[in-house]
Each structure stands twice: as C-alpha cells, then as structure tokens.
N, C-alpha and C positions, 0 to 999 in steps of 0.2 A: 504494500500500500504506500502511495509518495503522497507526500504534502508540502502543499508551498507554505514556506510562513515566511513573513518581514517582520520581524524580529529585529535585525542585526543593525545596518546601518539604515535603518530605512528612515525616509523622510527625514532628512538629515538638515534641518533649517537652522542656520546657524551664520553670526555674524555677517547680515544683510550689507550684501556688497553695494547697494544702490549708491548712486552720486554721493548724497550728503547726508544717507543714514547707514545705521549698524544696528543690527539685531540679530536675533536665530531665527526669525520666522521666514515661511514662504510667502505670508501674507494671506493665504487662504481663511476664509469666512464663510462664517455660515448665522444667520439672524436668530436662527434657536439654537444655536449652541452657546449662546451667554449663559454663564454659571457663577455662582459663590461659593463658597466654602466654610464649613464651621458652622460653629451656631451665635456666632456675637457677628454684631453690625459693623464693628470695625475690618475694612478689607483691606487689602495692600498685591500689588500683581509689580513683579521686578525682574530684572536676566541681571546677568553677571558678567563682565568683562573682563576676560582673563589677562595676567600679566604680559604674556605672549600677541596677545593682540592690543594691547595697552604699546607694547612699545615700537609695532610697530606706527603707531600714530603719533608718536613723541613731537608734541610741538602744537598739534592742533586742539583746537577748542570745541568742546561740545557744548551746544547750545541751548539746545533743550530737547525736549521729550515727546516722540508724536506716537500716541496709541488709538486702539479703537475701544469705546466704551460701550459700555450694554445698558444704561440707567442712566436716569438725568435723577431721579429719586436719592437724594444723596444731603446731608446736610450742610446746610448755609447753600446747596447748589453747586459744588464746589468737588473737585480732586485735588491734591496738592501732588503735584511732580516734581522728583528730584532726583540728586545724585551723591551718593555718600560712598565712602569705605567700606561700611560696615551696618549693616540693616538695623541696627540696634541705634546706632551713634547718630548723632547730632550733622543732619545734610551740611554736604560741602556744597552747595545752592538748591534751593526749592523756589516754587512758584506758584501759589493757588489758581487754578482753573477753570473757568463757569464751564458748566456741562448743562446743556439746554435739549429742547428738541431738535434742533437744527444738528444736534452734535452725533443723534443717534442713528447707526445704519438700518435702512428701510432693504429695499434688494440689494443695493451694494455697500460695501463696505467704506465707511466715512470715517479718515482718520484726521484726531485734533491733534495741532501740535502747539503746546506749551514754551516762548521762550522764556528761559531766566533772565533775569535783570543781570547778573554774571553770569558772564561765559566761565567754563572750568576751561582751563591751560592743562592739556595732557601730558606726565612729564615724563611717560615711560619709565620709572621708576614705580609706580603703583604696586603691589601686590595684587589687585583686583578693584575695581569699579561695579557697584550697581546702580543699576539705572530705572527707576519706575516710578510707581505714585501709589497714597493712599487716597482712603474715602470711607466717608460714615455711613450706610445702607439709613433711610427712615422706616424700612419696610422691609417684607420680603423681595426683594427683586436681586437679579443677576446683573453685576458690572464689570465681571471677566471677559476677556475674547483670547481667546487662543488657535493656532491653526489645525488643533485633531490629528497631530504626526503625531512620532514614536516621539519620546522622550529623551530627554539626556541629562544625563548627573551633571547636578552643580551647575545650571544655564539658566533655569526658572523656578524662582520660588514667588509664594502665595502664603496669605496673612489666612493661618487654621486659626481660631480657635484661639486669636489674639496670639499668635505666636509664628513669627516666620519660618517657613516649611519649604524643605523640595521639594519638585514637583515632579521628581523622576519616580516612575510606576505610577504615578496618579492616573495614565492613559489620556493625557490633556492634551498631549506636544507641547509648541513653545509660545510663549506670550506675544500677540500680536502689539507690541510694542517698540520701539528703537529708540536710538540716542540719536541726537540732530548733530551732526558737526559742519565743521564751517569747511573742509576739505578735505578729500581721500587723496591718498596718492595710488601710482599706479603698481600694482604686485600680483602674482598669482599665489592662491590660496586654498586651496581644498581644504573639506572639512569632512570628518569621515564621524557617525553616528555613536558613540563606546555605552551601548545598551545593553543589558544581559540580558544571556540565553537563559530565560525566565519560563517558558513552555516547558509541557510534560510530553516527553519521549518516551517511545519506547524503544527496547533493543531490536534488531533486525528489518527495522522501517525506514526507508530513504527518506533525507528529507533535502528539500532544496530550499536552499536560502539565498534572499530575493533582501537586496534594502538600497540606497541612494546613495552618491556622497552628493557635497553642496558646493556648489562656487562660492567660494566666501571671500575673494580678488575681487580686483577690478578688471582682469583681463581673462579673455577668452580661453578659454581650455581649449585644447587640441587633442591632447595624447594624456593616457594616464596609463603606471603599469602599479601592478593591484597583485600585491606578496600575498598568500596564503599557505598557512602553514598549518596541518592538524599533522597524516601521518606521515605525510611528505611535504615538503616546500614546491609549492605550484607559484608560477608569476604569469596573472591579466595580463598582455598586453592591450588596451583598447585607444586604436587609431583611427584616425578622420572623425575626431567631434568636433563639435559647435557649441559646447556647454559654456554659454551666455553667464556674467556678473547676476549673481543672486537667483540662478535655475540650480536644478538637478538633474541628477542621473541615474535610474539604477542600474543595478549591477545584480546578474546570477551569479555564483559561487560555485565552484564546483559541488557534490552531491555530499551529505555528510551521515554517514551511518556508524551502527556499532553493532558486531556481533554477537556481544555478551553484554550483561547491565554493567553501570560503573560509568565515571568520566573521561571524557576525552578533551583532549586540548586544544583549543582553536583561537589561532593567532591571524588580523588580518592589517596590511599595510598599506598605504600607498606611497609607495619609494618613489616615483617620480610622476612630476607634472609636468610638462609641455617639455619630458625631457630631462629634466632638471629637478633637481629639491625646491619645493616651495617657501614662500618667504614664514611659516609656522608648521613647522614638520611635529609640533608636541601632538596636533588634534588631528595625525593621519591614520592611526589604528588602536586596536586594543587588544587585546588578552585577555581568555576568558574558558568557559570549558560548557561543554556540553553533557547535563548529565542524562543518562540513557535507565528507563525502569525497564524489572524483567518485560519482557514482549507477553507474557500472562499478569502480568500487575492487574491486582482490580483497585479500586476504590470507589467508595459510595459516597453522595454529597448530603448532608444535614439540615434540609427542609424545616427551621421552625418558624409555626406561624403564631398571630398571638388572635386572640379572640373572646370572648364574652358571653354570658349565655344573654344579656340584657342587649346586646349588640345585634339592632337590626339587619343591618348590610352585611353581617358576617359567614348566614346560611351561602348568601349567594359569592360571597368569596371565597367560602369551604369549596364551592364545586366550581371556579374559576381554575382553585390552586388544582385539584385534583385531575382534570381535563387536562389542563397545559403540564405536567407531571405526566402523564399519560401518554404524551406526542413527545417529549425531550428526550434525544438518545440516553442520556448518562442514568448512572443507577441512584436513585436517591433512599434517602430514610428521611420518614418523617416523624416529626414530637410536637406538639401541641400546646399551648402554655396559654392559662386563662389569664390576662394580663394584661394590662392595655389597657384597655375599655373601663371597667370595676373588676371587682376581687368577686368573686362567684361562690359558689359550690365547690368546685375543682379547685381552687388558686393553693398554692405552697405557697411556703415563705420563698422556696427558692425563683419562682415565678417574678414573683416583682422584681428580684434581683435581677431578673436578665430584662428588666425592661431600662437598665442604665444602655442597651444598646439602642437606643432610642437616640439616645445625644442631644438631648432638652429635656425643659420637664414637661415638654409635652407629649402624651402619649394617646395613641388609637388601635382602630381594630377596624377591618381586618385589614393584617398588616403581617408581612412573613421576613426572612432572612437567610439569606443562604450561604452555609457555612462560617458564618456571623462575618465577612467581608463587608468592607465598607461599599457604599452605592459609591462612583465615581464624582457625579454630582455635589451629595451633602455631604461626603466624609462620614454617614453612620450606617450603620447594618441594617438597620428596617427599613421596609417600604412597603409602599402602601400594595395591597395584592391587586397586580390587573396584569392582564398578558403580556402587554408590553413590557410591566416592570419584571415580571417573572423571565421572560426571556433573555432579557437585557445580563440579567444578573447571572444567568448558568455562560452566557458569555464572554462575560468577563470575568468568572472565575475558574470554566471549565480547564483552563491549559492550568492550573496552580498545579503544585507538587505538593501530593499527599505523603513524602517525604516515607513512611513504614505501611508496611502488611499487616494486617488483623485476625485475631483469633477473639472468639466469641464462646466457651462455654458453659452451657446453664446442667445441672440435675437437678430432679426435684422428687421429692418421696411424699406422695401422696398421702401418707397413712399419716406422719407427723407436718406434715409440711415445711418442711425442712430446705434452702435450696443453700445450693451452693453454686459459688462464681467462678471461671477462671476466664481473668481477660490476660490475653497476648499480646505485644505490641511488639515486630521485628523490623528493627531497624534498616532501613537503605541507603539513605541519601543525611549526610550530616547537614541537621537540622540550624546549625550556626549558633553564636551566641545572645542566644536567648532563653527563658524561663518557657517550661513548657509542662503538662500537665497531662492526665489522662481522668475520665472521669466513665460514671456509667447512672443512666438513666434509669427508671422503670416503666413504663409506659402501658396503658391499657383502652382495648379497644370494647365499641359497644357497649358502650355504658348510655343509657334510656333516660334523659330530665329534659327540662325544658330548656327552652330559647325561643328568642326570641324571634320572631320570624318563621316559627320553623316546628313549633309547639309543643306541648306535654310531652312527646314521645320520643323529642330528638335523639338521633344517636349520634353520639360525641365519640370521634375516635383520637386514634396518638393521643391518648390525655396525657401530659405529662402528671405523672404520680409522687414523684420525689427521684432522688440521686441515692444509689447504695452508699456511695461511699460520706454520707452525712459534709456532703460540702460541694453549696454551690458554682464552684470555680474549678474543681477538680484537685486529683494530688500531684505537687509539682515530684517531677521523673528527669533522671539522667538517660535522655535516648541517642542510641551511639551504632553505629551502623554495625553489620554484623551483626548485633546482640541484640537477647529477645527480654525486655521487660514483661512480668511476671505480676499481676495484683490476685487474690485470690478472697474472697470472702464467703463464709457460709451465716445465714441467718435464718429465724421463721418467717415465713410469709402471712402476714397477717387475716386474718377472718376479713376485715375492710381498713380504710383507711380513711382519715378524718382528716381534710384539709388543714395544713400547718398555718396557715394566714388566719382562719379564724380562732382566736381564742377565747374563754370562757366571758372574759368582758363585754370583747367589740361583740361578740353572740346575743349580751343581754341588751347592750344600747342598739340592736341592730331589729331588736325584736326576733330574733330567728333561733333554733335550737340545736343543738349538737348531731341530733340526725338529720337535719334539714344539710348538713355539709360533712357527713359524714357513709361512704359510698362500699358498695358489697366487693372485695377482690378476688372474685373467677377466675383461678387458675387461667384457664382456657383463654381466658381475655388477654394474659399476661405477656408483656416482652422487652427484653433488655436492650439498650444501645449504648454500647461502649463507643468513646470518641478519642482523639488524642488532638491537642489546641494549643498554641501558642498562648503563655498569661503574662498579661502587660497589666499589672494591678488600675492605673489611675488613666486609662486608655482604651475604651470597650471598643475602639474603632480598629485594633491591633489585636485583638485575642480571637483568631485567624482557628478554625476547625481545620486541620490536615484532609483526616479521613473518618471515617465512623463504619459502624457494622453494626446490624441487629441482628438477635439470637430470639424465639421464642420461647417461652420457661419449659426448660427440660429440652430441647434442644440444643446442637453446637451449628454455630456458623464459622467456616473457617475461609479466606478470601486465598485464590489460586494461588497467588507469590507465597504465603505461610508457608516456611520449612519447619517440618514437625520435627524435624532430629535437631531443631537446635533447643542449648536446653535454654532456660529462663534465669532471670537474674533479680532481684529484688532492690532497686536503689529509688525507693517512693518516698515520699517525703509531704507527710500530710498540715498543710498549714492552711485549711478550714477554719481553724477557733478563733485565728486572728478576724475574724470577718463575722463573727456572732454579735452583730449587733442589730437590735431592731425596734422597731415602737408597738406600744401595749398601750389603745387606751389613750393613746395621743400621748401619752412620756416614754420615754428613754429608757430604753433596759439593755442590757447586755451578759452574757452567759461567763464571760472571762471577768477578771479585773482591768475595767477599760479607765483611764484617766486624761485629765485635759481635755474632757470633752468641750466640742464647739456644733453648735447648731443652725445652720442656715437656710432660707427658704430661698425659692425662684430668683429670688431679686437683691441678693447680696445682703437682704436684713438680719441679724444675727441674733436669737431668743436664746431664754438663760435657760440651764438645766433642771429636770423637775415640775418645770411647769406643763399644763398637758395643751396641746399642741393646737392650732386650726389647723382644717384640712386644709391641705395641702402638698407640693413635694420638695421634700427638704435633704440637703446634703450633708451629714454626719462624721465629724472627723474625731479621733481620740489616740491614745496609747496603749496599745500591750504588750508587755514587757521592752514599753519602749520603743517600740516601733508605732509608726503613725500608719492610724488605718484611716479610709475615706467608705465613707458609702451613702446610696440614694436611696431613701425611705420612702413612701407614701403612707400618707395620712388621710385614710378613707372618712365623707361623712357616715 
C-alpha cells in the first residue's frame, strides 16, 4: 500500500522575499479560516527573524508591520504592532493601529500596514527579531490569519492563554504577517521546511514524501541539487527552473520504507543553489528519523462524549456520534460521562473532573473529545458533536503515535463476584520526556432512566461508572520501549453502584434520595477500558490519550502487536490523593491534609475558606505535602 504524505518540507513559507517585505508566508487566504486561541481576550500573532537573516540585512530599516486581520471587534479599535527582542520585553518600536471595516478581507485578502514613528536600524548583530502585534478581542470573534501550510519550529508564535506559544504542530502554517523595510538587497536564498516526521507508519509500507522549498532571495532560482541521505546518500539534481522571489517548489523524494519496526534516519539538504551555496545555508535541511510500527500494530481511539439526562439536544447527538462512528475507518472505544450539562443520576466525582477539558468554565452537552486532543481552533479537547466537528477531529489526530501495544485482561467468578485485572502496556516507540500515566475505566451499557428528549425508558450506554484504579488522572508509569508495564488489581464487583457526585447533603437540599442515583451493576452490562495518556497536571489541553482497549468483564482483549512472551514489569506510581479535593454542600473538603488553600470563581474573585459557596465554577488550589495542587470544582444549584 503507498501513501503520499507532505509532511516534510512542505509548504515551506518563509522569509517573504517580496520588494520591501519579509515574512514566512505564501500569502495565501482564506475568509473562514480567521481563528483565536485560548480562552482570555488578550491575543498576540508574531514570526521571528533569525540571526542569519538579520545579518544579512545589516544596515537596513524596518519600518513597520503589514498583516491581515480577521476583526475590527477589538478594544479602543485598535492593534498595536511592533518589534522587540524578546516577546516578553519592552518593544524596541510599537504603533497603535485602527482596525475598521475597511480593514477586513471580504473575497480577497486586505492587508494593513502599520508605520512606526521609528524606523529600527538593523545591525546584524541581533540574536533574533520579532515582529507582530497585539489586540484585546470585546467578544468572541477570530483576529488571526495565517496561510494553512505545514508549520515550522521557532517562525510563528501566538498569545495561548495569555502566554506566548509556538505554533509549530498547531497545523496553522505561518502568520500572514511581514516586516516592512525600506530595502532588500539582491541574494539567493532557499528555504527548506525542518518539520517532523510526526505521522504513524507502519513497517513494510512505501511511503513517498512530497513537500516544497521557498525562494526566500531576491533572485530567481534556476538549479537546485537536493542531498538525501537515509540508507544511502542520493543527490536531486533539479534543472531548468523558474522558481520566482517568494514562490515554491515541490519536491518528490525518493520512496522511504522499513522492513522491520524501529527508526530510520533521514537527513535532507540542499547543497547548492543556482550552482552555488546560498547566501543562508543554516535553513537548507534537517535531521530527523522516521519511526516505523509493527505492519500489524492496532490501536483504538477514545470516543468521550459528555451529556445529561436533563439535556434536550443530546438524544439527537447520541445518534449523530454513533452514525458518523459507524462510517470512520479507524477502530474507536467509546465512554460516556454525565457532565457538562448538570450532575444526573450517573455523574462520578471523576466526571466533573474531566470537564477541566472544556478550557473555560463554561460547559455543554452534547459535546465529545477524541483522545482528549486539542481542536486546532480553540486549543481545548471538547466540541460540540456534529459531523463536521467529529470528522474534522479523527483527522487531525488519526496519523498520532499511539506510541505501545495493549493487553486487556478481565476474570470474573460468578459465584462470589470477584474480578480481577491484568492491564499490559508494551512498549514501542520512546514516548520522550514527559509524565505519562495508564488508567482503567469501568463502563456499563443498557442501563433504562430517563432523559430528556428521549423518555422514561432511555437506554444510556458507555456510562462511565468510575476508574479501578481510585484516580481520576491515572497512575503515572515509566514506559520504555521493549518493556511490558504490568498493573494488576482484583476486587468485588459491587451489587450497584451509587453515583460518587451525589452525597448525603446535596441529596437532601436536592430533594432527591439515594436510590433515585443509585443504579443495579449487571454483570452482563459490564466493560473495562484501559488507556495509557500523557499527564501535564495544570494543562488539560496536553494530556494527549496514546491508545486505549476495551475488554468485557471476564473476557481478555489482547491488540495484534502484544508479545505475550514478554514478561511484565511493575514501575507505577500512584499519585491520585494528591488530587482529593472537592466540594460538599458548597464548602471545601479534602481527603489528605491539604493546606494554603485558595478559592477562586470564573472571574479572578477570590472567597475565604469554610464559607459554603454560590453556584458556580470555581478553581481550587492548596498543598500536600507540599506540593501545590490546582483543581476545577462545580458548585451545582
């Protein structure tokens, strides 16, 4: 089976050779693709000017800033554009800029340029230059534009979350933005893409790689010769072009395969331009590797949706998600969490916790996530269920690396009810340095209550039930290629099980009674899904699901790459109790010895301890043993 991917250098926009601007974009637009970031109204869009192209402009002035804007909704009216060292530091010139209707592109692309009252004198000595602008949102609205290439490290960054970000893997490309100077001189310059081979391969499958370089000169390309090295040194030569100041080119590669899993090395160059070395030979290649899964690798993707039984629109989401799940090649599992909307019959304590992937405090239903990846869009994992967004989302996470193999085993003895676990996690691909976790679900289908829309006798499946291992976030694990991670637990299976969100209190101020949210667990109904996820504790936009498996109780699922002769190793590490913190009743409690507590609602207001709460959703920070934990609560009426 061959597959094209551009991946590599593709869409290579970078240091805009036009007359008297310099950017990385091609300039390409599109009127819906304006976007924001984050969830605060302060936004900021910027590229970076490397040393190497800093000197060769030694002498000339940049003048100012000309971009394309998506919003004139902005406070006081206004962008400020500028140019500093350092995205944090104090501009070395800015310029406030009215953004009007006149300013915003209708079919074509309308770019504003801003000058400074000072010109910067470029002195080629720089270490780096950035160049962009901020701006206040009043609203929701989108004031990004970028051109929808590939990306590249350290060229464009974007204000997340009040916090400057790159933009490399966001899938954005590069900031339709530039620097204005007052003269280019003339040189030849190619610019070659250094993007990772970030796609899931498999061993024994051609792939051909397909990406651009960019004229980032002032003078016409003719000739390029294009080094490639994986298990031999091959050299392009590509003559008779016409590759024009500020176009592209791409380029096929020779075919790149592996006969066995594991990485392979792939280095590519371009040693000469029209002949000759160009006047910045640092941005002609990169180094990098291709990693290859067994050619049987499975992996399943992790489906959760959130939903309500008080949640009108959600019967008809249940069977949006189900339909378009039904048509998507890839194998999915799915878990259910009452969450979002209100706290129900079903909701766990662990439920409200995964609604911090929300990334506001506001939250809805019906609304799903897959693999808990961020949308490209807002930077957070929900969205709202409709085809479009469900599709959108299996591709842009489809090619991820699920990084290990899965083993899934349940027994169960009917007579006592007794089960027991064994999850497997074998390692392929080093997962890099990061904290990472394995956790396991219990999930139950066909369970008969109401809803809304849908009546007395809905049948609610994937409910999420609770977590075996008594923690939300999972147990953080050392996973190492080669080696098979080992968790094992035996418990009884309870007669039913009583929602952990309601307790004896909010029951009696709710009016409602302990069987009213307390549910019959059927064997038969029962099934486990073990996951393994990246944990970024104060970042729900980074705690990335690998892979997952589901097992039904007393069943084993075991996924084709598992080698069962390898043995298992035990390095788990359960730090769940740091995270027992929750509200009763509208006050504070906690399961540990938590201290320093601090309490804060939507809106940065801060309430003393003890006191019992307004509804609302508020963010919880304190100490155990010394370590500062964070968490987001809800305080139901």
């Amino acid at each position: 089976m061959k597959k094209t991917l551009l991946p590599l250098l593709l869409l290579v926009p970078c240091f805009q050779g036009h007359a008297d601007e310099l950017g990385y974009t091609t300039g390409a637009y599109s009127r819906s693709a304006f976007f924001s970031l984050g969830t605060g109204n302060r936004q900021g869009l910027a590229i970076r000017l490397t040393h190497e192209k800093l000197a060769l402009l030694k002498g000339k002035q940049i003048t100012g800033v000309t971009a394309i804007y998506g919003t004139k909704n902005l406070e006081g009216g206004t962008v400020t554009a500028f140019v500093t060292t350092d995205l944090n530091a104090t501009p070395i010139a800015e310029k406030a800029q009215a953004i009007t209707s006149a300013n915003i592109p209708s079919t074509t692309a309308k770019w504003t340029e801003t000058t400074f009252d000072t010109p910067y004198t470029i002195t080629g000595e720089e270490e780096c230059l950035y160049i962009g602008y901020t701006g206040v949102l009043t609203g929701n609205y989108a004031l990004y534009s970028t051109d929808r290439t590939m990306d590249t490290e350290g060229r464009t960054f974007a204000i997340v979350n009040d916090a400057w970000t790159d933009l490399n893997g966001k899938g954005r490309g590069m900031a339709n933005l530039k620097a204005v100077v007052d003269e280019l001189p003339q040189y030849a310059d190619i610019l070659m893409k250094s993007a990772h081979f970030s796609d899931y391969y498999l061993a024994g499958e051609h792939y051909t790689l397909q990406g651009e370089v960019f004229n980032a000169g002032t003078e016409t390309i003719t000739s390029l010769d294009v080094e490639v090295t994986s298990d031999q040194v091959q050299t392009l030569q590509l003559n008779n072009l016409e590759l024009l100041p500020g176009k592209t080119l791409e380029i096929t590669l020779p075919d790149v395969t592996a006969e066995n899993a594991g990485a392979t090395d792939l280095a590519m160059k371009i040693v000469k331009v029209n002949g000759k070395e160009d006047a910045d030979m640092t941005d002609n290649g990169y180094a990098e590797y291709v990693f290859f899964y067994p050619q049987n690798m499975e992996r399943s993707m992790l489906v959760e949706s959130f939903t309500g039984q008080k949640c009108s629109n959600c019967p008809a989401g249940h069977t949006t998600l189900k339909r378009v799940l039904e048509e998507i090649p890839q194998q999915t599992v799915e878990v259910t969490h009452h969450a979002g909307y209100f706290p129900d019959n079903f909701t766990m304590n662990e439920d409200l916790q995964y609604t911090l992937f929300y990334g506001t405090s506001s939250t809805y239903a019906p609304a799903f996530m897959l693999n808990r990846y961020p949308n490209a869009s807002t930077y957070v994992p929900v969205r709202e269920i409709s085809e479009n967004n469900i599709t959108e989302m299996f591709g842009q996470v489809a090619n991820t690396h699920p990084y290990a193999s899965l083993k899934l085993a349940t027994e169960y003895d009917e007579a006592t009810r007794e089960v027991t676990l064994k999850f497997q996690i074998q390692g392929h691909e080093d997962m890099g340095e990061t904290q990472n976790v394995l956790n396991i679900m219990m999930v139950q289908d066909g369970m008969r209550d109401y809803q809304s829309n849908g009546g007395n006798n809905y049948e609610h499946n994937h409910t999420f039930r609770g977590t075996v291992t008594g923690n939300e976030w999972g147990l953080l694990a050392d996973f190492k290629p080669g080696e098979t991670v080992t968790y094992e637990k035996t418990f009884t299976l309870p007669e039913s099980v009583r929602s952990s969100y309601w307790t004896d209190e909010l029951l009696a101020e709710s009016g409602m009674t302990a069987s009213m949210v307390t549910k019959e667990l059927d064997p038969a109904q029962i099934s486990f899904v073990g996951y393994i996820a990246r944990y970024v504790p104060n970042d729900p936009a980074l705690n990335y699901v690998y892979n997952c498996v589901q097992a039904k109780l007393g069943e084993t699922y075991t996924q084709r790459a598992f080698d069962d002769s390898s043995d298992g190793i035990e390095n788990i590490t359960d730090h769940g109790k740091d995270l027992d913190i929750r509200i009763e009743g509208g006050r504070i409690f906690d399961g540990e010895n938590l201290t320093d507590i601090r309490i804060f609602d939507a809106t940065g207001r801060r309430y003393q301890t003890g006191l019992s709460l307004p509804h609302g959703t508020y963010i919880v920070s304190g100490k155990v043993s010394g370590k500062t934990v964070t968490k987001k609560l809800i305080v139901h009426p």
